[in-house]
Phi, psi and omega in degrees: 000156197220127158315154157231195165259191177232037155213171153218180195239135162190139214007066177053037178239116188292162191208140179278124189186121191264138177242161178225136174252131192229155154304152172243058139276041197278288205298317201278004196277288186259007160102038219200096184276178181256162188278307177242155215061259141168186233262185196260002199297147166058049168226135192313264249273117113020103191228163184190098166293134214253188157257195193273302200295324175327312241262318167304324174301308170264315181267022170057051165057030195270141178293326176319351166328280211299117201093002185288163173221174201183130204278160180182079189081252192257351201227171196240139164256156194217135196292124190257310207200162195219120194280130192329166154316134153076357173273123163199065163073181196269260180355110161275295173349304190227082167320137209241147206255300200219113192233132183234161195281132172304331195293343196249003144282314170256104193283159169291127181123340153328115183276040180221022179290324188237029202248118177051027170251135155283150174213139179258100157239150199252143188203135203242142175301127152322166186298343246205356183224149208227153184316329201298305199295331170310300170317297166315302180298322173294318164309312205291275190320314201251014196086353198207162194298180177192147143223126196290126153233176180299134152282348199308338198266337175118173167255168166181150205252346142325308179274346171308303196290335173290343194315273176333288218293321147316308178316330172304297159319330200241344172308282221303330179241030142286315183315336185263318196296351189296306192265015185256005207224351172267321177309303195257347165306317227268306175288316170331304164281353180277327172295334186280316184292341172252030155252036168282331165322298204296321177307332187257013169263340149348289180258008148296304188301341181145326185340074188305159164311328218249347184243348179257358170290294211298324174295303156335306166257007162296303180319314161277341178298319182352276179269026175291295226266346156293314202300308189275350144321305166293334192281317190285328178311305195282338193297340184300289244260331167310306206310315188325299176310314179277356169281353179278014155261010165247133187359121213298333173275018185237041182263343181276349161335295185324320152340293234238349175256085151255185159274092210235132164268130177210169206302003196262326184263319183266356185273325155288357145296318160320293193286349192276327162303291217276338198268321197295332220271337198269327195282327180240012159263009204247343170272310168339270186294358124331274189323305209296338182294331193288343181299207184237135190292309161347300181275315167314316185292328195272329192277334177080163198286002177276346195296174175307169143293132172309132155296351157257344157300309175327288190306322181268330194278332180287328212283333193286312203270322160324300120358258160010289194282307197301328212275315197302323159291332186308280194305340194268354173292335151332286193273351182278319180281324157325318188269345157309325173291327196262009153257021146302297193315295227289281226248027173265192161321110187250321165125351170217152194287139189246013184244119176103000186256135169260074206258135160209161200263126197232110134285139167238183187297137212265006179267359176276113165292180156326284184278359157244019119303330154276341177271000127323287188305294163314349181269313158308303193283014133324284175322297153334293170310343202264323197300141176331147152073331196278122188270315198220136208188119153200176184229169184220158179277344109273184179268173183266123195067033193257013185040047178229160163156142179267136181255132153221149196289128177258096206250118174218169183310317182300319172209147205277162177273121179237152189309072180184158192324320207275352166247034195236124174210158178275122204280123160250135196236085197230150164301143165312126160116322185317304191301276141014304186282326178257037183035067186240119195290144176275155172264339182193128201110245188198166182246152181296133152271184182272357177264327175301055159255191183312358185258331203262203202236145201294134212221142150226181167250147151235155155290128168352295169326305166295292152318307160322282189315327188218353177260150167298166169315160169062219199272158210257342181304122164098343185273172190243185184183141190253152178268073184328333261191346187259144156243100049248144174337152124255173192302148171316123209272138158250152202270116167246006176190136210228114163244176206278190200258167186216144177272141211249302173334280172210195177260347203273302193290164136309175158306084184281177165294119225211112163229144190247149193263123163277146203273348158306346186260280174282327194113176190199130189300169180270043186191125152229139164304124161262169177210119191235113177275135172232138179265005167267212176295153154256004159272343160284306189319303190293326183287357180229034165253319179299309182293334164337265184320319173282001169277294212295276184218114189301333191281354219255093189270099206285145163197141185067108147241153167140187204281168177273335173319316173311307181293336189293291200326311178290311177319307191284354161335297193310299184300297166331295173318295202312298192320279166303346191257329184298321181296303186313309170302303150288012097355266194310314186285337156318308174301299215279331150321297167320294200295331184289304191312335185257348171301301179338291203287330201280308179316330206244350147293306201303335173287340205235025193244339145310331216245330171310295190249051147271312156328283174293348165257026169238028176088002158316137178277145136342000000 
């Protein structure tokens, strides 16, 4: 399987629709008949399956799907078959709308089958072969470590990274469940010593022990089983919350995240009531149960607590408090970490900057993508407030970027991870627009094209790593690693280093290309600096551009502030929900403590008001 894109044309309107190009054994691979029609495998014509939601969304579950055509990059396809219900590909991340064969987008044998692509390939195992022995053979055929896992669940790369940062999440409101099930052992018990008369005229009557317990956790299952009822009420509405931390480019994900109650969820919520209600109500009401019914009867709720109910009750409110402090020290270093992220050195200013993701149509040859791209930035340039306007062939934090092996006179080339840096493809001006300082040298002109000899810029990083001692001006360096080689690059400029990847990492070595030079992807970031709004701005770059040409499809438009925000999602979750939790766990604290206190006034309220008539103050 192959990325794909997210628009297609049909009688000439582009329409949002993420497509994926597959084999076309995709469907029979993964066991997966289509409801209506059939799949596109052995069919001479440019075919194309829809999903169930596409197909109910754009065509109103109507059977005319079926024979629609619809443009897509150079060829026109026409819809074969509409994919089961609740079906939208193996990629959890990005429900997928539409699936084409790749061969009739790229043909094979094409350099651009594997040129700048990621590829998922999916296989389903003999009876009798095991991931390892896949996973071996995959080393061996490509050379290099792979690691093979199960697909059944589907893939996504979202849940890799989400994994930790929930576990973090879910420590953390074990914790509270902790100090709610602690909360309520400390009353329970405080409650049981002031029944102690109604207990022991109880177990005067015949009452067995064993039967005034059982009365006893019937009494807390209630409101264990009220708790858990409410807790799914809010849960819906927390789950609302917590996906809006995640990264504007991981928004299609959401699809595939709601909330759903279904019978798995309430059976686990059932035993998670019943099991907390048996594990801390059950020492109470032991303890409450343990005295001698005699003595309980004659002393009456005034008598004392037994030491070991004291002693378990101290031991409860202690507890309590520690676990209540763990987490709120918890949630102060987590958010410490994460303004740490926020407000270190980044190599770029992200206030006043405007970034959107610009595709264009897969029929744009070269050179009428550069002639688009300069028109926009023309256009763009013209607009009220905007000081700067350029584009990169990814975005800045966009975790993207082509790595090549760096080879130069000065230090020789070795076979290892440590000769490798990242090549960016950027227009004159790019530095400027994301406030990245040059320290030396010159910024790319519009004359650094295929007629002058190839130039480059570098990061600080880059230089330490691969240029000699002194100045970096003027020396050259090769992409040891592109095929066919290219001519030797020369450093006409050194800027300072920047987190290009994420915030998290160092600085790798980074050399930038004019794109005038290399070419410019059928994708580019723009980036426009304004000293006006960025929200009038980004509302008049969508209109720029679709007066400039409509097929010309804008994505992610919006402030650069937004892409920080998303990067730092992970953190933000851990942070903001670690607080929130300790928040909560803080309350529940206070309320067990004043429950506690409140039970032991009330018991304590003869000897009070012995006390006060004996000239004690309030």
């Amino acid at each position: 399987m192959f990325p794909g894109g997210s628009s297609i044309i049909e009688q000439g309107e582009t329409t949002d629709a993420f497509v994926q190009q597959v084999d076309e054994n995709y469907f029979d691979v993964l066991g997966v008949r289509v409801s209506r029609g059939r799949s596109f495998r052995s069919l001479g014509e440019p075919a194309a399956v829809i999903s169930d939601a596409y197909w109910r969304r754009h065509f109103g579950a109507s059977d005319s799907a079926l024979g629609s055509r619809f443009r897509y990059g150079s060829n026109d396809f026409t819809i074969v078959g509409i994919g089961p219900p609740k079906f939208r590909g193996i990629v959890l991340d990005i429900p997928t709308d539409v699936w084409v064969p790749v061969d009739a987008v790229v043909p094979p044998g094409s350099p651009d089958r594997l040129r700048g692509r990621s590829t998922l390939i999916v296989g389903r195992l003999r009876p009798t072969a095991t991931v390892l022995q896949v996973q071996s053979l995959a080393r061996t055929l490509l050379g290099r470590p792979i690691r093979v896992a199960p697909a059944s669940n589907g893939y996504s790369a979202l849940r890799g990274s989400l994994t930790q940062p929930l576990a973090i999440v879910g420590c953390a409101i074990l914790l509270v469940l902790a100090i709610t099930c602690v909360n309520l052992a400390s009353l329970m018990l405080a409650d049981s010593a002031s029944r102690a008369r109604e207990l022991a005229v109880r177990k005067a009557m015949g009452a067995s022990r064993a039967r005034i317990v059982r009365q006893l956790l019937f009494q807390s299952l209630a409101p264990s089983l009220f708790g858990s009822i409410l807790a799914l009420l809010v849960g819906y509405e927390l789950n609302a919350a917590l996906l809006k931390f995640l990264p504007p480019d991981q928004s299609p994900a959401l699809a595939n995240l709601h909330f759903t109650v279904d019978v798995r969820l309430l059976a686990f919520t059932l035993l998670l009531a019943v099991l907390t209600c048996a594990c801390f109500a059950a020492v109470p009401a032991l303890i409450g149960t343990a005295g001698n019914e005699t003595e309980e009867f004659r002393a009456g709720a005034s008598t004392e607590d037994s030491r070991t109910r004291a002693y378990l009750r101290r031991a409860l409110l202690v507890g309590e408090i520690a676990i209540s402090t763990m987490i709120m020290v918890a949630g102060g270093v987590f958010l410490r970490s994460e303004r740490n992220l926020r407000h270190q050195h980044t190599g770029f200013r992200e206030a006043g900057v405007v970034v959107a993701g610009v595709s264009f149509p897969r029929d744009y040859d070269e050179a009428r993508r550069r002639l688009s791209i300069d028109a926009m930035v023309r256009r763009i340039g013209k607009l009220p407030g905007v000081s700067d306007v350029a584009f990169s062939s990814t975005g800045q934090l966009s975790g993207q970027g082509i790595e090549f092996t760096i080879g130069t006179t000065a230090r020789p080339l070795k076979d290892s991870s440590s000769a490798v840096a990242t090549q960016l493809r950027v227009s004159p001006h790019f530095l400027g627009a994301m406030g990245t300082r040059l320290m030396a040298g010159r910024d790319f002109t519009l004359d650094d094209d295929e007629g002058h000899p190839p130039v480059g810029i570098v990061n600080q990083e880059f230089a330490r790593r691969f240029l000699a001692p002194g100045d970096p001006i003027g020396q050259r360096f090769v992409e040891a690693s592109a095929s066919p080689p290219l001519h030797p690059i020369e450093v006409v400029g050194v800027v300072e280093d920047t987190k290009w990847h994420n915030l998290r990492e160092q600085p790798p070595p980074i050399y930038y290309r004019p794109y005038r030079q290399v070419g410019a992807s059928g994708a580019v970031q723009l980036s426009v600096r304004t000293t006006g709004s960025v929200d009038e701005l980004a509302a008049s770059l969508a209109r720029e551009i679709r007066a400039l040409d409509p097929h010309i499809v804008v994505k992610r438009l919006g402030a650069f502030t937004a892409v920080v925000d998303g990067v730092l999602g992970t953190e933000r979750l851990v942070s903001q929900t670690a607080l929130g939790l300790a928040g909560l766990a803080l309350f529940i604290a206070a309320l067990g403590l004043f429950g506690v206190f409140a039970h032991q006034v009330r018991r304590r309220r003869r000897e009070i008001a012995v006390r006060l008539v004996l000239g004690a103050r309030p």
